[in-house]
PyMOL commands that place a pseudoatom at each C-alpha (Angstrom):
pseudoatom trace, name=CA, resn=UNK, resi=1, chain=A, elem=C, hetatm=0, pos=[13.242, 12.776, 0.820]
pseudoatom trace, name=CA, resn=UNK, resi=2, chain=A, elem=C, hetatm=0, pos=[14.317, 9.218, -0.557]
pseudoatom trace, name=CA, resn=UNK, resi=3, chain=A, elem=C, hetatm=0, pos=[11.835, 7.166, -1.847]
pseudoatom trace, name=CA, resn=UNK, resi=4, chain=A, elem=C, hetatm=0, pos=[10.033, 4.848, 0.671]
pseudoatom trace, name=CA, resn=UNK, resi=5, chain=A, elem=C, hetatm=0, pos=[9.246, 1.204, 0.223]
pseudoatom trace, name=CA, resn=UNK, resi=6, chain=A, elem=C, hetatm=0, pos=[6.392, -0.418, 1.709]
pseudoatom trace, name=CA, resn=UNK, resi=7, chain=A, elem=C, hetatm=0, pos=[6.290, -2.038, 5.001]
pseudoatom trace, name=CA, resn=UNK, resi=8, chain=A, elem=C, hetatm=0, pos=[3.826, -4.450, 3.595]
pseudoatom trace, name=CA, resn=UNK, resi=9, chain=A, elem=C, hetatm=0, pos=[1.042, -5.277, 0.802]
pseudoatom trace, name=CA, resn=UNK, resi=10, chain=A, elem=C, hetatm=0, pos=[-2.320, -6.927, 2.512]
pseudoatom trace, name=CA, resn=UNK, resi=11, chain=A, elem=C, hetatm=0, pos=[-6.017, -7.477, 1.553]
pseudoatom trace, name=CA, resn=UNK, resi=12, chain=A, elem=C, hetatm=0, pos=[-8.343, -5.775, 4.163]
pseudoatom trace, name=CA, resn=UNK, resi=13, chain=A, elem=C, hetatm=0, pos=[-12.557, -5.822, 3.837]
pseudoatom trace, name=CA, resn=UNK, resi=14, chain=A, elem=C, hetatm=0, pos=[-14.834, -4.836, 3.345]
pseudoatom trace, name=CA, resn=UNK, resi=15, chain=A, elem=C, hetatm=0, pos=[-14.703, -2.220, 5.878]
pseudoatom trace, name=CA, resn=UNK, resi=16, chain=A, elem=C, hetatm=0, pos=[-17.283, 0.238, 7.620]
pseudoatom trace, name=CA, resn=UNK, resi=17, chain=A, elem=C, hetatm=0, pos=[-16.513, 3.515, 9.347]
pseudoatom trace, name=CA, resn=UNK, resi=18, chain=A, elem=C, hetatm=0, pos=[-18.466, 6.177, 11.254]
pseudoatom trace, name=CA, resn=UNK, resi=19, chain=A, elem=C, hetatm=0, pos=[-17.195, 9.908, 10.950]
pseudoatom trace, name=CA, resn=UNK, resi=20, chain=A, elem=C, hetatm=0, pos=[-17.313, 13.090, 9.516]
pseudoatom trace, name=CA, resn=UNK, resi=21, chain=A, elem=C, hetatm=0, pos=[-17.038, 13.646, 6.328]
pseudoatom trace, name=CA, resn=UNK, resi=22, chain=A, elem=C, hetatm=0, pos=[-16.376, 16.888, 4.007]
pseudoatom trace, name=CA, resn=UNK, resi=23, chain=A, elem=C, hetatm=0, pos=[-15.283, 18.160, 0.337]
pseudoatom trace, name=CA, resn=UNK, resi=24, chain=A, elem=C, hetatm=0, pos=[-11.616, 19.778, 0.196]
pseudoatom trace, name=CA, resn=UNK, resi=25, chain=A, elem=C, hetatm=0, pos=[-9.873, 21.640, -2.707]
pseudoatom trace, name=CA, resn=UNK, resi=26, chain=A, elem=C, hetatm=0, pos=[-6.191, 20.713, -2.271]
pseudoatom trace, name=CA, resn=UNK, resi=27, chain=A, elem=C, hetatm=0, pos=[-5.933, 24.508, -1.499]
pseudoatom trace, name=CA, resn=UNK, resi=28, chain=A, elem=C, hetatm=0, pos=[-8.205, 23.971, 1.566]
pseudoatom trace, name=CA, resn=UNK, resi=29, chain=A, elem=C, hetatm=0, pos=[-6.400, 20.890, 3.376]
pseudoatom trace, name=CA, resn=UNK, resi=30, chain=A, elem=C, hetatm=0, pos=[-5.343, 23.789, 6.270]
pseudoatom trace, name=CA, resn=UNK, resi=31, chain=A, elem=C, hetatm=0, pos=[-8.904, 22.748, 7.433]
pseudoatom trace, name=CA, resn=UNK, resi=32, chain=A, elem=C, hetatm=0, pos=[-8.416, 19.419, 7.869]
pseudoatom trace, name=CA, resn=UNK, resi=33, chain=A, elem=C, hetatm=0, pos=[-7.387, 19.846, 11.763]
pseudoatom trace, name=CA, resn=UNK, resi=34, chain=A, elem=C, hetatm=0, pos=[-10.813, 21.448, 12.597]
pseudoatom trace, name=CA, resn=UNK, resi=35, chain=A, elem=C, hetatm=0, pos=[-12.045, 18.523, 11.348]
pseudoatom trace, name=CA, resn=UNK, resi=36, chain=A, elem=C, hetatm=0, pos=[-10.575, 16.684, 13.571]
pseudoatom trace, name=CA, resn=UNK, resi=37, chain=A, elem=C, hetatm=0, pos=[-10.991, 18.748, 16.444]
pseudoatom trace, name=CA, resn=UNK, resi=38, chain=A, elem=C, hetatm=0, pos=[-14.919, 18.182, 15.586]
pseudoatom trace, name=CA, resn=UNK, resi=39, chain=A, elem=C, hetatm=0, pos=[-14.859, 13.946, 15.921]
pseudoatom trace, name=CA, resn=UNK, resi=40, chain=A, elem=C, hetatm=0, pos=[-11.896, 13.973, 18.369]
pseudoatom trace, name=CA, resn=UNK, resi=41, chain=A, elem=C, hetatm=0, pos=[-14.697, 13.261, 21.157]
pseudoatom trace, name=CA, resn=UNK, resi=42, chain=A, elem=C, hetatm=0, pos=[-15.997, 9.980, 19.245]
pseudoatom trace, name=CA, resn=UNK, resi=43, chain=A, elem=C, hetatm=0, pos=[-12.894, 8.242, 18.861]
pseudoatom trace, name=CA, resn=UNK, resi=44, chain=A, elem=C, hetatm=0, pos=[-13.202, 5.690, 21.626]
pseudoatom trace, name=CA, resn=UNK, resi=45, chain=A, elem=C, hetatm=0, pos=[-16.894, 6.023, 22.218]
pseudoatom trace, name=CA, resn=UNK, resi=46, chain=A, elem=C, hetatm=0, pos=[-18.922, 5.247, 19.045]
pseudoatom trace, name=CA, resn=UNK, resi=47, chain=A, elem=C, hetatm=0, pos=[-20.371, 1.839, 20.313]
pseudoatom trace, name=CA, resn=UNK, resi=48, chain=A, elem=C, hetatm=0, pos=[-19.331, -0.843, 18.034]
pseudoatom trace, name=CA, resn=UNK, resi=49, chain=A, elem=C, hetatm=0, pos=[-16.064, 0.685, 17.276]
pseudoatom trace, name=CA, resn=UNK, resi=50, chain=A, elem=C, hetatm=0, pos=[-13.446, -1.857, 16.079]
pseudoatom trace, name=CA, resn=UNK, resi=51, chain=A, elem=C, hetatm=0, pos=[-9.922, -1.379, 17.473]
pseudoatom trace, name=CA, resn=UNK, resi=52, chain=A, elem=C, hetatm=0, pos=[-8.698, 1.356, 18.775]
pseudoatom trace, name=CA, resn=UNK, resi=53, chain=A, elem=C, hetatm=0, pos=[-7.199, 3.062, 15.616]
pseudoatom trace, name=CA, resn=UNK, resi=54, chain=A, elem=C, hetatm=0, pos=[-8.858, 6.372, 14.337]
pseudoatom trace, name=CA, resn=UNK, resi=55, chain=A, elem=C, hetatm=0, pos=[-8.621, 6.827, 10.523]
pseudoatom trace, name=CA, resn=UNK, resi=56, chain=A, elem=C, hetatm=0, pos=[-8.187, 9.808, 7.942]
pseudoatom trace, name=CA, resn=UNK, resi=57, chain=A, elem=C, hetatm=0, pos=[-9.303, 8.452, 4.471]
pseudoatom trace, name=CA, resn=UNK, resi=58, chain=A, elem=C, hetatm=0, pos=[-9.145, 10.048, 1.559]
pseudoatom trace, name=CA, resn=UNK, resi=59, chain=A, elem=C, hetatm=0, pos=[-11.689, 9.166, -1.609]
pseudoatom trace, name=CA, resn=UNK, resi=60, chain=A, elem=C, hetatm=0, pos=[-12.488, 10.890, -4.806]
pseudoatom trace, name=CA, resn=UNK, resi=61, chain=A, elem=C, hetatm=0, pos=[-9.518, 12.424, -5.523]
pseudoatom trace, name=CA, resn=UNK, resi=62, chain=A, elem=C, hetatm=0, pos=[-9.670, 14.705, -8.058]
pseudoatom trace, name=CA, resn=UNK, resi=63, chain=A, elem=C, hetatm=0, pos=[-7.094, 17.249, -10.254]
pseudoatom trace, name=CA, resn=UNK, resi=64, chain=A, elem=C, hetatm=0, pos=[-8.769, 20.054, -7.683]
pseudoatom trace, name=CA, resn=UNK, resi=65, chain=A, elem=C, hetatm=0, pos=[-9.243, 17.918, -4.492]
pseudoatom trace, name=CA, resn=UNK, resi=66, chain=A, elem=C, hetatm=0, pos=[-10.889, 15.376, -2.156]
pseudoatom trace, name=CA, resn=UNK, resi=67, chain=A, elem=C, hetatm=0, pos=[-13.427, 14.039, 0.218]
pseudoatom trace, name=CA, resn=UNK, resi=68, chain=A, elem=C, hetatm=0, pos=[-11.984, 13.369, 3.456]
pseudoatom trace, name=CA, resn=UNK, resi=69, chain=A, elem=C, hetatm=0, pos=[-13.272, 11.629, 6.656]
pseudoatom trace, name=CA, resn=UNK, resi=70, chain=A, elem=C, hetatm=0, pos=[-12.169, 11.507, 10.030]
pseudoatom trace, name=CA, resn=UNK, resi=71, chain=A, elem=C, hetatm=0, pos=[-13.337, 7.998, 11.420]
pseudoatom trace, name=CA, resn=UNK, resi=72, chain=A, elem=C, hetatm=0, pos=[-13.182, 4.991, 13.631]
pseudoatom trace, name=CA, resn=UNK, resi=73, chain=A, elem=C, hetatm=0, pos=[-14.340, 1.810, 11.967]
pseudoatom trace, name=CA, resn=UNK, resi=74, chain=A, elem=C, hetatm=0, pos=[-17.064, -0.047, 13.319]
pseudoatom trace, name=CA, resn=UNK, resi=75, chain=A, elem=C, hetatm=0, pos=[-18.059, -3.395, 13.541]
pseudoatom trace, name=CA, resn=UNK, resi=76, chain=A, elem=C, hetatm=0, pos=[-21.129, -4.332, 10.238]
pseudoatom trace, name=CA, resn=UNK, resi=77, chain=A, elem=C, hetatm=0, pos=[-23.952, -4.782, 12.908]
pseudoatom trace, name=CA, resn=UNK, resi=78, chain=A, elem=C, hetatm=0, pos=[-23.588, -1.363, 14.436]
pseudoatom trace, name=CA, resn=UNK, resi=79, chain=A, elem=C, hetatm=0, pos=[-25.826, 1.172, 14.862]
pseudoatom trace, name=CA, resn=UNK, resi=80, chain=A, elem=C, hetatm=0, pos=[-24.437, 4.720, 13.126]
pseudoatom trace, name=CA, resn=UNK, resi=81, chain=A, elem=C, hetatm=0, pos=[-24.420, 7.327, 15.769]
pseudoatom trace, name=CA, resn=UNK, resi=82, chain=A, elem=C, hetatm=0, pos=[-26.142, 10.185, 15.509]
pseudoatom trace, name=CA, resn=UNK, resi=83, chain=A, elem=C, hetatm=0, pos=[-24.445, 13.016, 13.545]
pseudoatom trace, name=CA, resn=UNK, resi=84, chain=A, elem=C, hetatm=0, pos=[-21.730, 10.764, 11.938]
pseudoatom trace, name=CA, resn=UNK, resi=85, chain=A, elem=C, hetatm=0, pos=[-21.611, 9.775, 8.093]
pseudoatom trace, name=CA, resn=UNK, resi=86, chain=A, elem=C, hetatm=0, pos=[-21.033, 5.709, 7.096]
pseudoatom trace, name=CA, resn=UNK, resi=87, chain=A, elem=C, hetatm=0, pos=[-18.082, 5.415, 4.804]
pseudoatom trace, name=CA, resn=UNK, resi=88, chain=A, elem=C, hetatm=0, pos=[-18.049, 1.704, 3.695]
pseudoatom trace, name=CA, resn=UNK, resi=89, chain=A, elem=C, hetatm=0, pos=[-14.661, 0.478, 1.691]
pseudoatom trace, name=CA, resn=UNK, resi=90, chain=A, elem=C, hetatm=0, pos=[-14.896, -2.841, -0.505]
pseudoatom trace, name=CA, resn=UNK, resi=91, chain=A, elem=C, hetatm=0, pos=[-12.051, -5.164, -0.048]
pseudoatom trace, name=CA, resn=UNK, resi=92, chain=A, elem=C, hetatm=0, pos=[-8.584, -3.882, -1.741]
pseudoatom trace, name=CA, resn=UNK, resi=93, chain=A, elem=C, hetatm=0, pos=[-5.380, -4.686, -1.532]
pseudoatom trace, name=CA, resn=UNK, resi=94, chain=A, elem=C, hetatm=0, pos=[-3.465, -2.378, 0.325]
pseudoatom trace, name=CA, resn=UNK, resi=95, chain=A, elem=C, hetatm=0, pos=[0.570, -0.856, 0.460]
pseudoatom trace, name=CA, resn=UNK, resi=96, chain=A, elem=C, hetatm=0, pos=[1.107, 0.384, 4.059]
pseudoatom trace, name=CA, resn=UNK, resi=97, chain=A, elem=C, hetatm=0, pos=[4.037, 2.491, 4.898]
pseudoatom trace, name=CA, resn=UNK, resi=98, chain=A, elem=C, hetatm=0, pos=[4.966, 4.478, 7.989]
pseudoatom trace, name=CA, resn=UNK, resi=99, chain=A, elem=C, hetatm=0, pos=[5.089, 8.230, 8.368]
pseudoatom trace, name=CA, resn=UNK, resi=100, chain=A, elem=C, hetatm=0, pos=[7.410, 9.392, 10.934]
pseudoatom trace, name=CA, resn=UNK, resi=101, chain=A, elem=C, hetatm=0, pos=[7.494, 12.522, 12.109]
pseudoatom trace, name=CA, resn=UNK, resi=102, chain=A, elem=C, hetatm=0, pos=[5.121, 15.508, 12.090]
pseudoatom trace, name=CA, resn=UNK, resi=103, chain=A, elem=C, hetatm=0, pos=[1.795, 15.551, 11.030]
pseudoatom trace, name=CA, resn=UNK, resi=104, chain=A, elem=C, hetatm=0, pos=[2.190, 18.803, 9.373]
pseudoatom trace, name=CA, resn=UNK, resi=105, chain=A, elem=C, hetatm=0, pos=[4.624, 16.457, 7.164]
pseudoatom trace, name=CA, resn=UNK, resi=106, chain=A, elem=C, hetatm=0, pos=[2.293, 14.200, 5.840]
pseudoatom trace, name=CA, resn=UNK, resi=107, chain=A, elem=C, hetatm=0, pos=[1.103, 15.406, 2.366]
pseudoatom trace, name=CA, resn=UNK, resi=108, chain=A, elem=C, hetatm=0, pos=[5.398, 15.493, 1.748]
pseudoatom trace, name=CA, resn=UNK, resi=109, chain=A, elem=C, hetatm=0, pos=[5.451, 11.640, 2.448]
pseudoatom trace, name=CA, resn=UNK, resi=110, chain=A, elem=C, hetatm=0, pos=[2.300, 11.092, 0.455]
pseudoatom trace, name=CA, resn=UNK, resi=111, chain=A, elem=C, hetatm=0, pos=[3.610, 13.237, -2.144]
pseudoatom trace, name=CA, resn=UNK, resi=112, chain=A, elem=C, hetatm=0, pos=[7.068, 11.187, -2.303]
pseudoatom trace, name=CA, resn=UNK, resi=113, chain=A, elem=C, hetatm=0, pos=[5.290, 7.657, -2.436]
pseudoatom trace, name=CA, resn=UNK, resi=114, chain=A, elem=C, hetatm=0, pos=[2.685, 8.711, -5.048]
pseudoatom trace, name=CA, resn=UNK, resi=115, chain=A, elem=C, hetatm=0, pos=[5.058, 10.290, -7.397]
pseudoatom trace, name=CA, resn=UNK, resi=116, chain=A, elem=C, hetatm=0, pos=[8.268, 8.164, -6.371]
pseudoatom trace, name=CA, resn=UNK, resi=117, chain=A, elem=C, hetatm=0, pos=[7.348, 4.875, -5.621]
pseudoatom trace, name=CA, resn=UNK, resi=118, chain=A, elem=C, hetatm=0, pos=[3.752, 4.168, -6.876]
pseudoatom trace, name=CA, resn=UNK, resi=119, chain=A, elem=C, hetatm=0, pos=[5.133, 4.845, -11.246]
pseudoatom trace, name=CA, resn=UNK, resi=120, chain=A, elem=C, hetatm=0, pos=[7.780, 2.192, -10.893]
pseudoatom trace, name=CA, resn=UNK, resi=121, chain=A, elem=C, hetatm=0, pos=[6.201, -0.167, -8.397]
pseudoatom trace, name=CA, resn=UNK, resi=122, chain=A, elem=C, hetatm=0, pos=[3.597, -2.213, -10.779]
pseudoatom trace, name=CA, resn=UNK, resi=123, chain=A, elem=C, hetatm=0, pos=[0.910, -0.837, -9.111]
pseudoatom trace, name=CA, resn=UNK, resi=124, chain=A, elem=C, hetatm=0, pos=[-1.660, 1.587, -9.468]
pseudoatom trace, name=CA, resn=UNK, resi=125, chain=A, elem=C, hetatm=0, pos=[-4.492, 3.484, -7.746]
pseudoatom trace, name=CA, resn=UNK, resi=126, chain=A, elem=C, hetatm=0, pos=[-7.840, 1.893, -7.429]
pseudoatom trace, name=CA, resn=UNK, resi=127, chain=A, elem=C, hetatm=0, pos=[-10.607, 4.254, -8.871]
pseudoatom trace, name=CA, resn=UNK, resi=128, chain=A, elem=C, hetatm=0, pos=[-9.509, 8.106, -8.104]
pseudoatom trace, name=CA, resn=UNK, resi=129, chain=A, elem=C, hetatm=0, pos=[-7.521, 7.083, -5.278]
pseudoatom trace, name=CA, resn=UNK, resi=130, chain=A, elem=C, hetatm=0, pos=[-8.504, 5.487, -1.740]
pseudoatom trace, name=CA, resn=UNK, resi=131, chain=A, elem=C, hetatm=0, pos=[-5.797, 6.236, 0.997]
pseudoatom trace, name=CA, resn=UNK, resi=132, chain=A, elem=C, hetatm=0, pos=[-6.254, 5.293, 5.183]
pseudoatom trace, name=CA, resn=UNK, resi=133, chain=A, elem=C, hetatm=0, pos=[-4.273, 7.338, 7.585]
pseudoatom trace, name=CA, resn=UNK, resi=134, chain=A, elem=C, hetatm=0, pos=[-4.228, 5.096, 10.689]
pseudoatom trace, name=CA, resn=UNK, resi=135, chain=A, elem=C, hetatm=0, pos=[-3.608, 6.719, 14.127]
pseudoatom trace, name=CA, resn=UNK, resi=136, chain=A, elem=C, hetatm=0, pos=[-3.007, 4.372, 16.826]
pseudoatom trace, name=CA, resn=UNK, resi=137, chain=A, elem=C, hetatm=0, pos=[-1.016, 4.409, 20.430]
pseudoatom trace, name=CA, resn=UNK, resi=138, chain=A, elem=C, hetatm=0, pos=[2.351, 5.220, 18.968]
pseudoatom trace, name=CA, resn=UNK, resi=139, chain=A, elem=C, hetatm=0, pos=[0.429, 8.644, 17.211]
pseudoatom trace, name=CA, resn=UNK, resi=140, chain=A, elem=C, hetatm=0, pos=[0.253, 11.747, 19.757]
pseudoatom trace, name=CA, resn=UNK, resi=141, chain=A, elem=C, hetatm=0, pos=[-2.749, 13.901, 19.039]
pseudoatom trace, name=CA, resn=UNK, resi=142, chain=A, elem=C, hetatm=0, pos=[-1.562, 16.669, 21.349]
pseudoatom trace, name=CA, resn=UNK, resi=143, chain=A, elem=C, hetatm=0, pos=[1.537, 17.016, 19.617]
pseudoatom trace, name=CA, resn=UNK, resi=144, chain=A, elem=C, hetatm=0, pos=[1.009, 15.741, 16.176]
pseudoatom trace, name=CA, resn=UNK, resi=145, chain=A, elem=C, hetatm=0, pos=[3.948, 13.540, 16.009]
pseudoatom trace, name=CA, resn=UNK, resi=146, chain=A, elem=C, hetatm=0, pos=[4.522, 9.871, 16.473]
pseudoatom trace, name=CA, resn=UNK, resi=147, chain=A, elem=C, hetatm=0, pos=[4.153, 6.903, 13.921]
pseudoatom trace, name=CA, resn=UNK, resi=148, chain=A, elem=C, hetatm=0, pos=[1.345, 7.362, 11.254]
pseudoatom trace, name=CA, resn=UNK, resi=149, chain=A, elem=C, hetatm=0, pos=[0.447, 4.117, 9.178]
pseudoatom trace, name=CA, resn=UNK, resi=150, chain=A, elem=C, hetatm=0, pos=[-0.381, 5.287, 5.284]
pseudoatom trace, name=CA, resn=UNK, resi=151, chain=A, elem=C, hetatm=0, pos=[-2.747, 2.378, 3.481]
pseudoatom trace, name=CA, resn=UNK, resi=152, chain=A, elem=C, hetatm=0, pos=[-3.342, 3.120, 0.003]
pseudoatom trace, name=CA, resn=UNK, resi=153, chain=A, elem=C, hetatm=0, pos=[-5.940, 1.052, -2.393]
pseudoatom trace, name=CA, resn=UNK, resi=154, chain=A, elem=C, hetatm=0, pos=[-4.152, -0.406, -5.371]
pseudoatom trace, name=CA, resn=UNK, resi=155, chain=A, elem=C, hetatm=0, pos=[-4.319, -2.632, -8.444]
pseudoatom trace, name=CA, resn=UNK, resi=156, chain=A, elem=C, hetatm=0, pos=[-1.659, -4.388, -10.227]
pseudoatom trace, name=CA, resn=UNK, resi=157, chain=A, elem=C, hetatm=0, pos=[-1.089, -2.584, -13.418]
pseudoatom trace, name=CA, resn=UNK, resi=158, chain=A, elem=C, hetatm=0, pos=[-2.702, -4.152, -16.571]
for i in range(1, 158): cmd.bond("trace and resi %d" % i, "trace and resi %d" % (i + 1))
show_as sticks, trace
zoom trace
């Protein structure tokens, strides 16, 4: 896989999400899709929701894993639903780029941008890493493919 470039570099937040939210070594991410399988039914009805994008985002990344949470982000004034987590993100600049393809793909893109583009691009991760997946219309859930927006948090390098 060539290295990708960004499709753009943007500020964004602070930002609030409602969703589930669970530990991961990198040897568990198989479970990720049950996950999602468990807050499928909120995306589009947690009141308050902003948009009509449902996120993956990945914080604390570790040398062994992860905490990741499958969201929707909600407006500041909303009430959390019962039996979803908050996840609130500061503002951060972000790099976006698209993932085509696959699903199942995904950690090969984010594999290729961390360890081909992020070293040579004057940039680096803020904290241990904050990454959005953003789903939106042109993503099918049913058959994991479609257009996947990657966000990750970064820093010029000092």
């Amino acid at each position: 896989m060539s290295t990708p470039r960004p499709d753009r570099d943007f500020v964004s937040g602070p930002l609030r999400f409602a969703g589930i939210k669970k530990p991961y070594l990198y040897s568990e991410m198989g479970a990720i899709p049950q996950q999602w399988n468990e807050f499928g039914p909120f995306i589009g009805r947690v009141s308050g929701q902003v948009g009509r994008f449902a996120y993956g985002i990945v914080l604390d990344s570790s040398d062994t894993g992860f905490s990741y949470a499958s969201a929707v982000e909600i407006d500041p004034s909303a009430e959390l639903p019962t039996g979803l987590v908050e996840i609130t993100l500061p503002a951060y600049r972000y790099v976006e780029f698209a993932h085509h393809g696959h699903v199942s793909a995904l950690s090969e893109t984010i594999s290729t941008i961390w360890r081909g583009w992020l070293p040579t691009s004057g940039f680096q991760p803020i904290g241990h890493g904050v990454m959005l997946e953003c789903y939106g219309d042109a993503f099918d859930p049913m058959t994991g493919t479609g257009a996947i927006q990657l966000r990750f948090a970064v820093e010029e390098k000092l």
